[in-house]
N, C-alpha and C positions, 0 to 999 in steps of 0.2 A: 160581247167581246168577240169578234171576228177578225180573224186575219186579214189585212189591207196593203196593197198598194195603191201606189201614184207619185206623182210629182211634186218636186215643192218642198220631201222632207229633209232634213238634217239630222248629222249626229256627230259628236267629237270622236275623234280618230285618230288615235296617234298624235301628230303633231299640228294636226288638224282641227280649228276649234268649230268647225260648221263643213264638215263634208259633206255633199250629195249623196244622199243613199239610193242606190239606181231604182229606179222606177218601177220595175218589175217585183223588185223584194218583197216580200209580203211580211206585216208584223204586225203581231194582235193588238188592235185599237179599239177604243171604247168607241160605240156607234152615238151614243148621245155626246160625251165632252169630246170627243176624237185624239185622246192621250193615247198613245200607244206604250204598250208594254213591255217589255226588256227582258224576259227572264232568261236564266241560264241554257236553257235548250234553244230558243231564239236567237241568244247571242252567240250560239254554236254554229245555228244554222247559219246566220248571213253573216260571219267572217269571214269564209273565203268570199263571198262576194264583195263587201267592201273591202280587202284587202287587194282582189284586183280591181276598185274601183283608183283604190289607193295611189298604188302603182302606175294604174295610167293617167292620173292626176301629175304623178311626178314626171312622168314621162312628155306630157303635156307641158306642163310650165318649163321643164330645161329646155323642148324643143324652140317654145316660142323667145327665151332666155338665150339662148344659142345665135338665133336668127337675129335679134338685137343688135349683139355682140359683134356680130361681124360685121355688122357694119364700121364699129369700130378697131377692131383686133382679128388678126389672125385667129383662124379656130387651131393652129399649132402653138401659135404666139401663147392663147389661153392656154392651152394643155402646160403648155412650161411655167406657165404662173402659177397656176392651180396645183402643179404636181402631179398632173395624170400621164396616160403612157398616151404615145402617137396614135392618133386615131381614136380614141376615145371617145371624141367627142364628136364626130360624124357618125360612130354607132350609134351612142346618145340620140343624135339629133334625128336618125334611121328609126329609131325607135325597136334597138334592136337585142337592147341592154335596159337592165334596169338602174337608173341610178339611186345613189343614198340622197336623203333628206338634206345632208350637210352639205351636198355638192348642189341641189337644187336650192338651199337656200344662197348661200355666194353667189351662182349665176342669177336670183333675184335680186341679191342685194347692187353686186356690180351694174345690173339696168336700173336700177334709179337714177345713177348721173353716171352713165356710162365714162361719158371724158375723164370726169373728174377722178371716177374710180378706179379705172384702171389707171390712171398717170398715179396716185396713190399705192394701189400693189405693188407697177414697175418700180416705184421709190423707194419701197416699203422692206422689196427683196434686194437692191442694191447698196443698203446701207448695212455698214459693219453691225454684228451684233449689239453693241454698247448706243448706238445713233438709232435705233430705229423707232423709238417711243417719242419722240420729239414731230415727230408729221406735223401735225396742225395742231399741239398743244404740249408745251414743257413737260417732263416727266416732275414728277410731287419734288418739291425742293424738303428736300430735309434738313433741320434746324442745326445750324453747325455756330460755334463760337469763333468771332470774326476774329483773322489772325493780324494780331497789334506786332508791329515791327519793332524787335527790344535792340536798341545799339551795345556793344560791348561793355561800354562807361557805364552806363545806366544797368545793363543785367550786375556788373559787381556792385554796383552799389545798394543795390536792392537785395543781395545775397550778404551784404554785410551787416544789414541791419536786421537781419532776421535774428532771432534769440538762436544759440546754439544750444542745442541740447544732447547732453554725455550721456552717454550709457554706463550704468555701475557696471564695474569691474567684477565677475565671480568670487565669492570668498574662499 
């Protein structure tokens, strides 16, 4: 068992299910199977490294996410859909901020079908509260009892033939 770097490894990371573990890292591996080992002082040592591997992983996919983007959208146009403040996203894309997870995943999800997605967001944020579950599939119908139209003539006479029932009197 000797400490080992190189190329090529992986590890789950956060939200991360195959991160690159940078090259340099060194982690004790078995020299015959080539398992590496994980234990608690090891996992101490190379967290701040992949933690800044992390980081500029995220940094990395908003920038290339960003540059998509504009081909479609203003990088202001974005900030007002997304919720960020002015210029946020030229930092971002500067690489001169860190962004959250939740903001780099929306900027990946909106480059899959760029048109599509954002014409979906601008829809999304322009519809009154009570409209906006309806996009591109009906909100769940809930089972209501269909309302039968009773005319006047017919409600009394269905009230007449009901059995009346008295309530005794206290003695």
């Amino acid at each position: 068992m000797k400490p080992r770097t190189g190329p090529g490894r992986t590890t789950q990371y956060r939200n991360m299910p195959a991160m690159a573990i940078p090259d340099d890292v060194a982690i004790p591996t078995c020299g015959r199977c080539k398992s590496e080992f994980i234990d608690e002082h090891t996992s101490e040592a190379i967290a701040p490294r992949l933690q800044q591997a992390y980081l500029e992983s995220l940094r990395t996919r908003a920038r290339i996410a960003i540059d998509l983007l504009s081909k479609h959208i203003s990088q202001r146009r974005l900030e007002q859909l997304l919720g960020l403040s002015q210029g946020y996203l030229s930092r971002t894309r500067a690489g001169t901020g860190n962004p959250s997870p939740e903001l780099v995943s929306h900027l990946g999800t909106l480059c899959q079908d760029p048109a599509t997605r954002l014409a979906d967001l601008e829809r999304f944020w322009s519809l009154p509260d009570t409209e906006w579950a309806p996009l591109h599939q009906s909100a769940p119908m809930r089972r209501q009892r269909p309302a039968v139209p009773v005319s006047n003539a017919l409600a009394d006479n269905l009230l007449t033939q009901l059995p009346s029932f008295s309530t005794p009197e206290p003695p």
